[in-house]
C-alpha positions as CSV (number, residue, x, y, z in Angstrom):
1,X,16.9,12.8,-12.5
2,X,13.3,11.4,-14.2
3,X,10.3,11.6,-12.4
4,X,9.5,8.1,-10.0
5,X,6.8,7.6,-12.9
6,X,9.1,7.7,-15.7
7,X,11.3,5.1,-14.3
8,X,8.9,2.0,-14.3
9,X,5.3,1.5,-16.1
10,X,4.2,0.1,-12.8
11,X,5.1,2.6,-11.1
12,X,2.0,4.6,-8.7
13,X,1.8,7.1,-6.0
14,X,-1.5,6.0,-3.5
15,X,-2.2,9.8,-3.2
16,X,-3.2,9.3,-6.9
17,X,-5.5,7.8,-6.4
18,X,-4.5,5.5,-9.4
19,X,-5.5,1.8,-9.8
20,X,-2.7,-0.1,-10.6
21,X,-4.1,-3.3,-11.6
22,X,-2.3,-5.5,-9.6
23,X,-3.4,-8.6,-7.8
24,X,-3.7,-7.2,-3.8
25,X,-4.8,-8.4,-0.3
26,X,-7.7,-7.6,1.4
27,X,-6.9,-5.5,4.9
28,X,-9.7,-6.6,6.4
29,X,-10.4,-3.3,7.8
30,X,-13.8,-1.7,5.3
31,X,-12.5,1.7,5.4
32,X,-8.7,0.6,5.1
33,X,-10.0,-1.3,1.9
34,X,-11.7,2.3,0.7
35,X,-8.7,3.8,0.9
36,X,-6.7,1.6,-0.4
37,X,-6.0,1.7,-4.4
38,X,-7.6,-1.5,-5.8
39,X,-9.4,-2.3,-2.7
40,X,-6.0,-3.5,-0.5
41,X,-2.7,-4.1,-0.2
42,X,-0.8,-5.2,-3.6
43,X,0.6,-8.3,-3.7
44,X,4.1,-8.7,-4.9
45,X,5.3,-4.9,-4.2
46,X,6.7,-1.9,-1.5
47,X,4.6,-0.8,0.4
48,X,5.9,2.6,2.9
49,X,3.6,3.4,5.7
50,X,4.1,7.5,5.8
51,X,2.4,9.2,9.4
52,X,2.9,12.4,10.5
53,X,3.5,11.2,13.9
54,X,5.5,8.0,15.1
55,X,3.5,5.4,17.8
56,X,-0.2,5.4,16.8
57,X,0.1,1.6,16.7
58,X,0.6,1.9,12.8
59,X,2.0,-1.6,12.8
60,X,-1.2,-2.9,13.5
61,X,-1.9,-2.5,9.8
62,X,0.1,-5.0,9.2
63,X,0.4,-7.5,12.0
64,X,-2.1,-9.8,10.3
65,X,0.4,-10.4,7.1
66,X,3.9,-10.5,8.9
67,X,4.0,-14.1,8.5
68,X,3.8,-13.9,4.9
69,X,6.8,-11.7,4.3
70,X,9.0,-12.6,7.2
């Protein structure tokens, strides 16, 4: 099976820290937006929330935008 990478040009992995040049959302959270390749979320794609533990109140993230994609 290819690599993710191989399968689209568009492809990215956040831990990569790569900038994928893609129009994106601002978090409104400063250090979210650090973090964040581009500055924020990218508009138009997947984004998967990974934690190592479930309940932290990770959907708080993204409470502001669940209007737009609901």
């Amino acid at each position: 099976m290819a690599a993710p990478e191989a399968l689209h040009p568009s492809f990215w992995r956040a831990s990569q820290l790569a900038r994928s040049g893609t129009r994106c959302v601002d978090p409104r959270h400063a250090a979210l937006s650090f973090q964040l390749p581009d500055g924020g979320w990218p508009v138009g794609t997947l984004v998967e929330l990974l934690q190592q533990q479930h309940g932290i109140d990770e959907m708080r993230l993204l409470r502001p935008y669940g209007h737009t994609v609901l």
